[in-house]
C-alpha positions, 0 to 999 in steps of 0.5 A, spaced: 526 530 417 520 526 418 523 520 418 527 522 424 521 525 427 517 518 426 524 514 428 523 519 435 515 518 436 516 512 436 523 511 440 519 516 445 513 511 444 516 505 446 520 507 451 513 509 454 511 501 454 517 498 456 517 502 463 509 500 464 502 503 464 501 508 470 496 508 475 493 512 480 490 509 486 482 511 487 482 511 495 474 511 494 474 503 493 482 502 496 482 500 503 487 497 509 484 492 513 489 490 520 487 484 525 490 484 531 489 480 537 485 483 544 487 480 551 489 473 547 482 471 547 479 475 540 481 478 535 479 486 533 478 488 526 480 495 523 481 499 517 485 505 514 480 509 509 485 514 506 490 509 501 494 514 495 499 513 490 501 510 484 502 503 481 507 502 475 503 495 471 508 492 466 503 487 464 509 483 459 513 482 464 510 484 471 517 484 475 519 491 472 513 493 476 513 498 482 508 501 487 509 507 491 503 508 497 501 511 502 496 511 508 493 516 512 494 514 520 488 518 522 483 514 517 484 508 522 476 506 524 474 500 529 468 502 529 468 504 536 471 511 537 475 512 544 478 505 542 480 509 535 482 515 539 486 511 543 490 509 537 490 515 534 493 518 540 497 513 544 499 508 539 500 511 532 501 518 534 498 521 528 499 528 528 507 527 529 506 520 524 500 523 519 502 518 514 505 511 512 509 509 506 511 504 502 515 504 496 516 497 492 524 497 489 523 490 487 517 485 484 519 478 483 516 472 482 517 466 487 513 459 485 506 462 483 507 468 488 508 475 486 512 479 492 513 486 492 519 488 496 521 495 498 521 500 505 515 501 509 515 506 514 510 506 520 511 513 525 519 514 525 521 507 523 522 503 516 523 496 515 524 492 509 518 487 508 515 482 502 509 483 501 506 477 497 501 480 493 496 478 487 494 484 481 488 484 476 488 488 470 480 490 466 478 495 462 471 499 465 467 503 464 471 508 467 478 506 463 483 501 464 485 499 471 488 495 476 486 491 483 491 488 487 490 485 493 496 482 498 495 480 505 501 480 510 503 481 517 508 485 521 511 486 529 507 493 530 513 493 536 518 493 531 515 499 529 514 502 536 506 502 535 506 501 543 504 506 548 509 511 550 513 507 546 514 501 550 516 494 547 509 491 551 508 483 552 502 483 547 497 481 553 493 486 551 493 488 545 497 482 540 504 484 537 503 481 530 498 485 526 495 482 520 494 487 514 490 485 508 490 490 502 485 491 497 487 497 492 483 499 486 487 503 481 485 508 474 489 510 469 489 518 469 485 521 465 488 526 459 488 533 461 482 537 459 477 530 459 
């Protein structure tokens, strides 16, 4: 009995590791910076503040890793309130979009590069998109943890991010949108501490 009690321990244990180290992200230091071009002569410069989830890290063999995330539309910040209430209103429409997702169902390497792969969600679209990304692993103060950063862009007409929802020519605002992801992520706390 106690070998078959050490044998499960230990299959259970195993198990554990061969699926990765589970991190929750900390939205206090994680943060979605956007760029996009205004009247084709400047570029605006923006954040989401309120960045959740979970990364999955497999440090042996980083491809079986996986992130599940999601942004809260109203923390979008310009720094300029009626352009921020234009976006909220009028472009991402953030009582009936509160949130968007992304969910990795593929981590792979190409070259030097890791890719993240998997749907992203912005208002009532999903698309598949390849997030090229770079992932650090540290032990602080605070525990174990994980920073990711990965930069990338998508057509926000693709996800209807236009004012009544109409493809626009991207005069006023440009229609590639830059997003630079900085995300930092602590391994939960056990119970009771």
């Amino acid at each position: 009995m106690k070998k078959l009690s050490s044998a499960l321990l230990f299959f259970i244990a195993a198990a554990a590791l061969s699926f990765g180290q589970e991190y929750k992200i900390d939205p206090v230091h994680s943060s979605a910076q956007f760029k996009v071009r205004h009247m084709l002569v400047s570029t605006v410069v923006g954040r989401f503040s309120d960045v959740n989830g979970t990364i999955v890290y497999d440090e042996a063999d980083p491809s079986k890793s996986k992130v599940e995330a999601t942004i809260k539309t109203s923390s979008v910040n310009t720094d300029n309130p009626n352009r921020d209430g234009d976006l909220k209103q009028n472009y991402l429409q953030v009582e009936k979009y509160p949130e968007m997702k992304f969910t990795s169902n593929k981590v792979e390497k190409r070259g030097d590069q890791w890719v993240a792969t998997g749907p992203l969600t912005i208002k009532d679209v999903t698309k598949t998109v390849e997030i090229p990304f770079e992932i650090t692993k540290a032990d602080t103060p605070m525990g174990p943890a994980v920073g990711v950063s990965a930069n990338f862009k998508v057509n926000r007409n693709d996800y209807h991010v236009a004012k009544a929802s109409v493809v626009d020519n991207g005069a006023t605002v440009g229609n590639d949108i830059r997003i630079e992801l900085n995300v930092e992520a602590h391994q939960p706390k056990p119970a009771g501490k």
